[in-house]
C-alpha positions as CSV (number, residue, x, y, z in Angstrom):
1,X,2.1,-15.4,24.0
2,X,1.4,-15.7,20.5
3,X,0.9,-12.6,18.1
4,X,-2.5,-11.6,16.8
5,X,-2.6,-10.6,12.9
6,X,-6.0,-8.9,12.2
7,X,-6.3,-8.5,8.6
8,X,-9.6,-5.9,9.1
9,X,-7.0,-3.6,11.4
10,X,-5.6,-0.8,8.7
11,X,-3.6,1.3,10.8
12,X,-0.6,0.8,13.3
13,X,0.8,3.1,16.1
14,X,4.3,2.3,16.8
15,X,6.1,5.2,19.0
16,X,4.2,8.1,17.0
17,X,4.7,6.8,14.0
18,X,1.2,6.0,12.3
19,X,1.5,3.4,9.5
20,X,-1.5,2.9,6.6
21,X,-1.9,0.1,4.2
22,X,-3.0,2.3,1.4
23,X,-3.0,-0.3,-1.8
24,X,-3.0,-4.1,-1.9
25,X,-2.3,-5.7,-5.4
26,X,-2.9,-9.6,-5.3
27,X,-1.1,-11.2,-8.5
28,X,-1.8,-15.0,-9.4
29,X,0.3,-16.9,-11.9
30,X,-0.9,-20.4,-12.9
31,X,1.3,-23.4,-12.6
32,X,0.9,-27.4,-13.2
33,X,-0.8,-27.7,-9.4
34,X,-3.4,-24.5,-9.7
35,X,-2.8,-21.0,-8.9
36,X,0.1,-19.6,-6.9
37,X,-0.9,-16.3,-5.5
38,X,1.7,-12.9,-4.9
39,X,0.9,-9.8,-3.5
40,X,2.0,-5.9,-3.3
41,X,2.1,-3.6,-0.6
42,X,1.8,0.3,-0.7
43,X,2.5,1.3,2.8
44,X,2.2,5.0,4.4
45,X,4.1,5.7,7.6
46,X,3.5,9.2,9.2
47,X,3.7,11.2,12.4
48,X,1.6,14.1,11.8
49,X,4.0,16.2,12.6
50,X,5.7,17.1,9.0
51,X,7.4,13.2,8.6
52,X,6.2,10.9,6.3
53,X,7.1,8.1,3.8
54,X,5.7,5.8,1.8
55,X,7.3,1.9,1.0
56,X,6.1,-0.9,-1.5
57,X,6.8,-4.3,-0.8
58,X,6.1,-7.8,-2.7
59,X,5.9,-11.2,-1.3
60,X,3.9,-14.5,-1.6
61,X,2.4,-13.8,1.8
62,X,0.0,-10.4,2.5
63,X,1.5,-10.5,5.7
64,X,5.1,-10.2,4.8
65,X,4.3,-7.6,2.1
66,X,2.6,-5.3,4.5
67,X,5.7,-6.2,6.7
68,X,8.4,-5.0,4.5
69,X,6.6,-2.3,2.8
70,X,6.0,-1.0,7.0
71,X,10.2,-1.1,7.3
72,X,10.6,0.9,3.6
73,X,7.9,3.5,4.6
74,X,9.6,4.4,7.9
75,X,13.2,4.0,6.5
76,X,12.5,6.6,3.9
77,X,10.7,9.0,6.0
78,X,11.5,12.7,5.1
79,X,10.1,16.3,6.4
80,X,9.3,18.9,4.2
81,X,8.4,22.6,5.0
82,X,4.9,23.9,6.3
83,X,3.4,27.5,6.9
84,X,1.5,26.7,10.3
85,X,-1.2,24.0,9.1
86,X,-0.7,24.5,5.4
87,X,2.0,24.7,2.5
88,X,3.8,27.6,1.6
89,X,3.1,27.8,-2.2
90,X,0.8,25.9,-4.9
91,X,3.0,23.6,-7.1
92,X,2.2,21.1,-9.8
93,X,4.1,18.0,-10.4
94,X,4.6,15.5,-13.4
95,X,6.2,12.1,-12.3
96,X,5.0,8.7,-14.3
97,X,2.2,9.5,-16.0
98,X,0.4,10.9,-13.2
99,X,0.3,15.1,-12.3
100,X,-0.6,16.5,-8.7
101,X,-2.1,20.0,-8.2
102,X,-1.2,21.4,-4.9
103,X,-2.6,24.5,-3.2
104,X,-2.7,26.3,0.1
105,X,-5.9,26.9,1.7
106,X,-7.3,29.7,3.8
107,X,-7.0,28.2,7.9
108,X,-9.9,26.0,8.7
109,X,-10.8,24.7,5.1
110,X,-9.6,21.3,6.0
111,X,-8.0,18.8,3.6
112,X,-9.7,18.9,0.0
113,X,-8.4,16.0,-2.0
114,X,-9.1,12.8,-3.0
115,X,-8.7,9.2,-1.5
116,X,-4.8,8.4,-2.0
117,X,-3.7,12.3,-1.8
118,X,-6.0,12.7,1.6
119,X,-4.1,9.9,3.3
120,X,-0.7,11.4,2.6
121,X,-1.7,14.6,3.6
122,X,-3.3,13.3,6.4
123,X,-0.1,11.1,7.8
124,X,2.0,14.1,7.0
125,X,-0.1,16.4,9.3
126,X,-0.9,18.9,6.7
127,X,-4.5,20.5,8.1
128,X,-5.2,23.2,5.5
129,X,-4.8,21.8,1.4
130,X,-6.7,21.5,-1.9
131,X,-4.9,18.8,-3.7
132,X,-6.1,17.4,-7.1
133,X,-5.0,14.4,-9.2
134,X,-5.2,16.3,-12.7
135,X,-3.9,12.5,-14.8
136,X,-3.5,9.1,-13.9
137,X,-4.9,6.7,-11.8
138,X,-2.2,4.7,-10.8
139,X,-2.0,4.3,-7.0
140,X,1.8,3.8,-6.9
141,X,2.7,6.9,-9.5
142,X,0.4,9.1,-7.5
143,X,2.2,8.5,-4.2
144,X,5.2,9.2,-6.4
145,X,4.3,12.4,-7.6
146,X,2.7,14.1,-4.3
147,X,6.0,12.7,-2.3
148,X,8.0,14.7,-5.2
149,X,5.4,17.8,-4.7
150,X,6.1,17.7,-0.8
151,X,10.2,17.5,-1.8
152,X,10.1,20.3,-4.0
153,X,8.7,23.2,-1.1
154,X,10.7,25.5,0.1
155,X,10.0,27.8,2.6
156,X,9.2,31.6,2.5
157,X,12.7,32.2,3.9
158,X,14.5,30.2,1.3
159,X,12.8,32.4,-0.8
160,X,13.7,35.2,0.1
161,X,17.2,34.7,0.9
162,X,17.5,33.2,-3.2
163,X,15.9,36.4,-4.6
164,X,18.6,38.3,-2.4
């Protein structure tokens, strides 16, 4: 049996891990015989259950990059803390030229946010969030910056128990 690669499929299920090609960068470089074409991969991997992770991959095959950029995202899956279907505290992030705004939401607001943040918050099974990209419009950097947002939470009882 030979494999099937459909190029219009997006999303992958692979034992409740949910993968997402979220940015394709296709780089050509001329040479004596024409144009030799590259491409990059940002890849989200999620199980909608508080894990997610995001890879980026290159090759000279689309294929291959989504490929290896799938293996990075779930390899460098991590969890972060959540207050039923929302965050536990609004925090802003700086990282590469690009700053996040992140805010908890009453229960049944749904995810406010934009294109790249939705998707991550999406994969990461956050319900309730209003999430803006204040600067920057770099696809990479913003992944960057909302996976440092989601690293920095702590929960209400880490809180606490710092304050004494």
């Amino acid at each position: 049996m030979a494999k099937q690669s459909d190029s219009s499929k997006k999303e992958k299920v692979q034992s409740d891990i949910t993968e997402k090609v979220l940015y394709i960068n296709r780089c050509a470089k001329v040479v004596k015989g024409g144009r030799k074409f590259s491409f990059s991969a940002l890849i989200l991997a999620g199980d909608g259950k508080g894990k997610v992770g995001y890879g980026f991959a290159k090759a000279n095959e689309l294929t291959d990059a989504i490929r290896k950029g799938g293996e990075a995202a779930r390899k460098n899956m991590q969890s972060f803390p959540m207050e039923g279907t929302t965050i536990p505290h609004e925090i802003e992030v700086k990282c590469d030229g690009v700053t996040v705004l992140l805010k908890p939401v009453a229960r049944g607001s749904g995810i406010i946010a934009g294109s790249k943040l939705r998707d991550v918050l999406e994969l990461a099974g956050i319900k309730d969030i209003m999430a803006k990209n204040l600067r920057g419009n770099n696809p990479v950097n913003m992944v960057k910056a909302i996976f440092k947002a989601l690293s920095q939470l702590q929960s209400r009882a880490v809180i606490k128990q710092v304050r004494g």
